[in-house]
N, C-alpha and C positions, 0 to 999 in steps of 0.2 A: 370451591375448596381453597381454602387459604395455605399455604406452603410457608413451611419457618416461620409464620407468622407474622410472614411482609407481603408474598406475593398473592393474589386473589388471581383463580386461573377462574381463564372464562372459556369460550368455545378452543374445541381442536382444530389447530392453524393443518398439521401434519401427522405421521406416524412412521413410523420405522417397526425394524426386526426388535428391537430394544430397548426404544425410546418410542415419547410422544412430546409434539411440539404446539404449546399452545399460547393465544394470545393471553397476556394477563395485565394485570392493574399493581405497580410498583405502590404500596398504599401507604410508604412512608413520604415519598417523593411527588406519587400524585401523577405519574407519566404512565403510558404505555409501555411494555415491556413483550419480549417474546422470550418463552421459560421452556427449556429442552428437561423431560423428567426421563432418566436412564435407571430403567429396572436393570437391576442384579441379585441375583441369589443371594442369599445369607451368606454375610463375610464374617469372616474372626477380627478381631482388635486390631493386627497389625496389616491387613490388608485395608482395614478402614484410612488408617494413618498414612499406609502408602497411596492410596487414593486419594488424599486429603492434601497431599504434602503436591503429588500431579496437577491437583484442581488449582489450587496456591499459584503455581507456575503459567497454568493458562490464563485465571485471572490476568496477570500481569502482563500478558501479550497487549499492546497498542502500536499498531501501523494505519495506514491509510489504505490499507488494501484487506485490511479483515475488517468485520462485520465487529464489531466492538461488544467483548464481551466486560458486561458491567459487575456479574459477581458469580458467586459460584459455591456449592457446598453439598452436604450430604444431612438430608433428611432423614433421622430416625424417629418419626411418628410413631410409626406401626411397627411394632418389634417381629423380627424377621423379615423385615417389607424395606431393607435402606431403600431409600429413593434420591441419586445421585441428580442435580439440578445445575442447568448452566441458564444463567439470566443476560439474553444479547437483547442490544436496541430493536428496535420495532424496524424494518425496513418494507416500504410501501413499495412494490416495482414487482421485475417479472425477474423469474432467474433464468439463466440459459436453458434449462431443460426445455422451461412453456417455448424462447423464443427459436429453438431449434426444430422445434415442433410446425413452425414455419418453411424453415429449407434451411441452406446455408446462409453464411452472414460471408459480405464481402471482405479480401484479404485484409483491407485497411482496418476494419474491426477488428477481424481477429488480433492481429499484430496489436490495438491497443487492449485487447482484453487481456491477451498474452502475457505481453510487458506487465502491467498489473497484477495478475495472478505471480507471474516468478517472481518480482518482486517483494509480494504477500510470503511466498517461499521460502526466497532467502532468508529473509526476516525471522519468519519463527525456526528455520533451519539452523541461523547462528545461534538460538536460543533451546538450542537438543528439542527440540519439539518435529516428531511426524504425522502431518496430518493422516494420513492413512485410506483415505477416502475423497478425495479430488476426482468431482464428478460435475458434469451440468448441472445437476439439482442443489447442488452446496457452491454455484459460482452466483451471486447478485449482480443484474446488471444495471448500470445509472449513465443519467447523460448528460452530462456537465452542461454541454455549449446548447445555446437556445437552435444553432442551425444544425445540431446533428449531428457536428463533423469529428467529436470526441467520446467514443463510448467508453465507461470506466465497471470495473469489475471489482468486486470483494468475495473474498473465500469465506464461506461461511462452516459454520457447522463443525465442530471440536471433539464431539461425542467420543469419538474412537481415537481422538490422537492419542502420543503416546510422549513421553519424555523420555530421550537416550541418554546415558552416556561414552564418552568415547570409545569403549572397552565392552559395552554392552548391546548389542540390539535387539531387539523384539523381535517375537517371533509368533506362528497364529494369523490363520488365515481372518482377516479381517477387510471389512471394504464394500465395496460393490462390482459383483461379477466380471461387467464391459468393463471397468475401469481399472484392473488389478494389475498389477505387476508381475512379471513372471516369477520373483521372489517370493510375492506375495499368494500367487498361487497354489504354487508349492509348500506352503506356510513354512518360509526359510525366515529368519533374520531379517529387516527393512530400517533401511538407512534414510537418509534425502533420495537417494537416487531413487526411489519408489513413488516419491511425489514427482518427479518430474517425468518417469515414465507415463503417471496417470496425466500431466497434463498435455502430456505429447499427443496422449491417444483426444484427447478435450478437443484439441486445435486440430487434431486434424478431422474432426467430424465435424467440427465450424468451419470448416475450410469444404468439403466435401458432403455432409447433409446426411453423411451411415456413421455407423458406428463403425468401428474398426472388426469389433468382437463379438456380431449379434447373437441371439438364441438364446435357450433355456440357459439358468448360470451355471449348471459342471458345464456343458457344452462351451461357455463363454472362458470360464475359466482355464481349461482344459487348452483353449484351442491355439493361443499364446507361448504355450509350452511346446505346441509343434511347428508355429513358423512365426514369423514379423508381419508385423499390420501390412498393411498393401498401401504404400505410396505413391499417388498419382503421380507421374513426371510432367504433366501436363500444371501443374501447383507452382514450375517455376524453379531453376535451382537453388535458392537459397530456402524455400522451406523445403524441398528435399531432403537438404542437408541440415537442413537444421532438426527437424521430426525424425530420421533417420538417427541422429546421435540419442535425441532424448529417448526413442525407444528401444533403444540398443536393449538386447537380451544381459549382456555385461552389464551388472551395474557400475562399475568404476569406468566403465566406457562412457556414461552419459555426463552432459556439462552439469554444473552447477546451477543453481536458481537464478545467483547474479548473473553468467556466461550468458543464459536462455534471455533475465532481463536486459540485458547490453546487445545482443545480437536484435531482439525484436522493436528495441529502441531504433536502431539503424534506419529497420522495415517501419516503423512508423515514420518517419523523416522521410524516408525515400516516397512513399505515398503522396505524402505533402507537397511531394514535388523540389523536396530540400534536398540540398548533400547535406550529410553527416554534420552535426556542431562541431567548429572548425577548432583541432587539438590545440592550438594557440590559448585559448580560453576554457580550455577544462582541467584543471588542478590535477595533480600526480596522485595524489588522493582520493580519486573521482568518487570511487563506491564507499570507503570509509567516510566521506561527509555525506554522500546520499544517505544511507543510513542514521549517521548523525538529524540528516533533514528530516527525514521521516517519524524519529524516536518523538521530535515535540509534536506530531500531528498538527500539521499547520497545512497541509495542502488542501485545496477543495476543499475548504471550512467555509460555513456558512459566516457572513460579515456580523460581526460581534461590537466591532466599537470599540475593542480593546486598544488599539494605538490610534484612532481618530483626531485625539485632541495629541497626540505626542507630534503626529505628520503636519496638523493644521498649526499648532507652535513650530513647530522649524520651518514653515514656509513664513510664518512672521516672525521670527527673528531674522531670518535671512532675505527676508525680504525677496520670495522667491515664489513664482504663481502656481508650482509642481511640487509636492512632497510626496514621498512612495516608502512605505515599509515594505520590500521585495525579499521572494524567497525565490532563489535558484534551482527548478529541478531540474531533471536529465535534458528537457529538452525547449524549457520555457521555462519562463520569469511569470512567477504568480505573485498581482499584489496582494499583498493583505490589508493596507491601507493605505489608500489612493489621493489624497488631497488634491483637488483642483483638475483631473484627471477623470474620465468616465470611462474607463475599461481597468478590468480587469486581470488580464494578462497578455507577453507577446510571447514570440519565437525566442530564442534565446541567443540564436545568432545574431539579431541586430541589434540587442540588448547592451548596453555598456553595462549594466552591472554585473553580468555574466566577466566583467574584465574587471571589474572592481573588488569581484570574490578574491581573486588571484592574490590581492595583497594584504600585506602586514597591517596598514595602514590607512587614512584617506586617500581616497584618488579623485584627483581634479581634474578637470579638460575647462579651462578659464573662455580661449575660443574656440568651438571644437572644428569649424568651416577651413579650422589654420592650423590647425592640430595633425599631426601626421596618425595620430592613437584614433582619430573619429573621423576623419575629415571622409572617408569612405562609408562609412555608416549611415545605414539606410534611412535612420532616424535624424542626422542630419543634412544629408544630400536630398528626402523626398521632402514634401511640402510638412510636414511637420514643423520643420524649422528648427531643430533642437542645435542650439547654439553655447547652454553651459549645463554642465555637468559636476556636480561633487556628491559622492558617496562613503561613508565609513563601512565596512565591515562588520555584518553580526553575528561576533566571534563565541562560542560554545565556549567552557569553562576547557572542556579536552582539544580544544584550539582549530575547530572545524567553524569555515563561514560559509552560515547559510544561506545568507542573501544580505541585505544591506538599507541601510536609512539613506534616501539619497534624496535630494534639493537640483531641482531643473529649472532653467529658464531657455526664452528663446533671443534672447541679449546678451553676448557678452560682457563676462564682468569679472571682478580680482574676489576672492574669497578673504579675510584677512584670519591673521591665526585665533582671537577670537572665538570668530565664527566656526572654524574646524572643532577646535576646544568643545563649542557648543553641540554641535552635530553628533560629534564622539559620545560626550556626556547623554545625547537623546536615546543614541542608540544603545547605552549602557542601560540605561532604562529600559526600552524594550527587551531586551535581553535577558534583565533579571525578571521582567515578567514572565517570560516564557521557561524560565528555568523554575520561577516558583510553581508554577500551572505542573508541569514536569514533576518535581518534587510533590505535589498534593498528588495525581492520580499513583502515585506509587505508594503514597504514605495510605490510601484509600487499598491499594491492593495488598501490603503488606499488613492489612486487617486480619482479626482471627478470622477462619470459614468457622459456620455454625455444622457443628457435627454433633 
């Protein structure tokens, strides 16, 4: 079956109560695709446009924590048959559902899938968007680090979300039985707070290996309306207290998406065996440029090449054996392009450019061994040896820095202004790259949908 007349569906990946998920063939572009077709009843003209105008808005969702949805529309083939269509990347992996089907996953997991998931949250939450359905089966999981030690998570699956605005919520029992909210069960009105209810109940069965909610689904539904999940004390108190707010019967009782990501942020660090990233080096701003970071989707991107030759030109101009295009997340320094360097990312505490975001300008450390800014730093006190330091800022157009162009050596040595000049000018370049990248997937979503 050919769909709109791009997509060629081939076997059924999935199914649902009102959808079916299948693998298909993108046959303008030539890739793999995975194509969500959502039956609905015969609509009139202006629930099609309301539809139309929803679909519009999810298109335009990009984070690093959803499953990338690439286009999106409403099929009227078959007159009285619309057929609502959501077209996301192809993802090869298991989702929580298969991997919980195993037992629990240790805390340190959870806490990194957590973080990710409210993250993904927050995100479409500032954008009036409720998922509605945050369950194991719609969570992807991926494993970045070759040793294991970082699992990452994407929400998948949009079917049911919904667009609010400030004045309006939905209402209609929708979702999945275990997973519902007591709002939601009740088919009252649902806000954010109903996503983060469903994720409370997610972590804590990855923490624990039961559902919160089992049994037939009135049973499940139902059973939420008469008490709170059962929280082991034996979990530790800080997810006590942390699962205990998110599933507050109250929704105004529960944190927010950012709150859940900043607290499980902490719990990822402490795992590590880390204190906290030390508040000296994290911007007053902290979640407004997170966010910022994440709008260009530049984290965990596979190496493209895109700044190769911009890092490998500032190490020869500068005559400098390290060039780094770095992006600062919550809790690490990701490079994107490494000159002279074979890793890929650190901790973000011994990072100087986690201290070079901080400012307006360049920041140099000329000797860092004499430097009172480095001389403690673990990258220059261990055998590394890192002895100079200059980094620019790369500053977003709404004046958020995301990470930095920076030039290392293990020699001290004097920068001259010049050379700053030049650095500046590199990273104006990257910069406007990534804002044009930026500009294209938007100029791409604010395309007509085929209705």
């Amino acid at each position: 079956m050919l769909l709109d007349g791009r997509y060629r569906l081939k076997e059924l990946a999935g199914t649902g109560a009102n959808a079916k998920v299948y693998r298909a063939e993108d046959e303008v572009l030539g890739r793999e695709v995975a194509v969500k077709v959502i039956q609905r009843p015969s609509m009139n003209e202006e629930e099609f446009h309301h539809d139309d105008a929803e679909i519009k808005l999810l298109a335009r969702l990009n984070h690093v924590n959803l499953v990338t949805l690439l286009d999106a529309g409403i099929d009227r083939f078959e007159a009285g048959h619309p057929q609502i269509y959501l077209v996301m990347e192809m993802i090869e992996g298991a989702d929580l559902k298969a991997r919980l089907a195993e037992g629990s996953l240790p805390p340190r997991h959870v806490a990194q899938i957590g973080h990710d998931l409210a993250e993904g949250l927050a995100y479409i939450h500032n954008n009036s968007v409720v998922h509605r359905d945050v369950k194991p089966g719609n969570i992807m999981l991926f494993n970045y680090d070759d040793d294991g030690s970082r699992l990452r998570a994407k929400l998948t699956d949009f079917g049911i979300a919904v667009v609010i605005s400030e004045d309006a919520h939905v209402s209609g029992i929708y979702g999945t039985a275990g997973y519902l909210s007591p709002e939601q069960a009740k088919g009252e009105p649902v806000g954010p707070a109903s996503d983060i209810y469903s994720l409370g109940l997610v972590l804590l069965e990855c923490l624990t290996g039961k559902t919160a909610f089992p049994g037939p689904p009135l049973e499940a539904a139902v059973a939420r309306l008469l008490r709170d999940p059962v929280i082991p004390a034996d979990l530790g108190p800080e997810w006590v207290s942390l699962l205990t707010a998110m599933t507050a019967a109250d929704p105004e009782a529960r944190p927010t998406g950012r709150d859940v990501a900043l607290a499980l942020a902490d719990m990822v660090m402490s795992f590590r065996g880390r204190r906290r990233v030390d508040a000296s080096v994290i911007p007053v701003d902290e979640p407004l440029r997170m966010e910022a970071v994440n709008r260009y989707d530049i984290l965990d991107t596979p190496p493209d090449g895109a700044f190769d030759r911009i890092t490998a030109l500032a190490a020869r101009l500068l005559s400098t054996p390290i060039a780094i295009v770095s992006v600062v997340d919550h809790d690490r320094i990701w490079f994107k392009s490494h000159h002279g360097l074979d890793i890929e990312q650190i901790d973000r505490e011994p990072g100087l450019c986690a201290s070079a975001i901080l400012q307006n300008g360049p920041w140099i450390i000329n000797n860092a061994p004499a430097d009172p800014r480095a001389l403690t730093n673990s990258l220059v006190a261990s055998d590394f040896g890192l002895k100079f330091y200059a980094g620019v800022p790369l500053k977003t157009r709404d004046g958020y820095n995301l990470g930095t162009l920076c030039v290392l050596d293990f020699e001290p040595r004097e920068i001259t202004a010049a050379d700053t000049l030049t650095l500046e000018d590199l990273a104006a370049v990257v910069m406007n790259d990534l804002e044009l990248r930026l500009e294209s997937r938007r100029h791409l979503s604010e395309q007509p949908i085929a209705v």
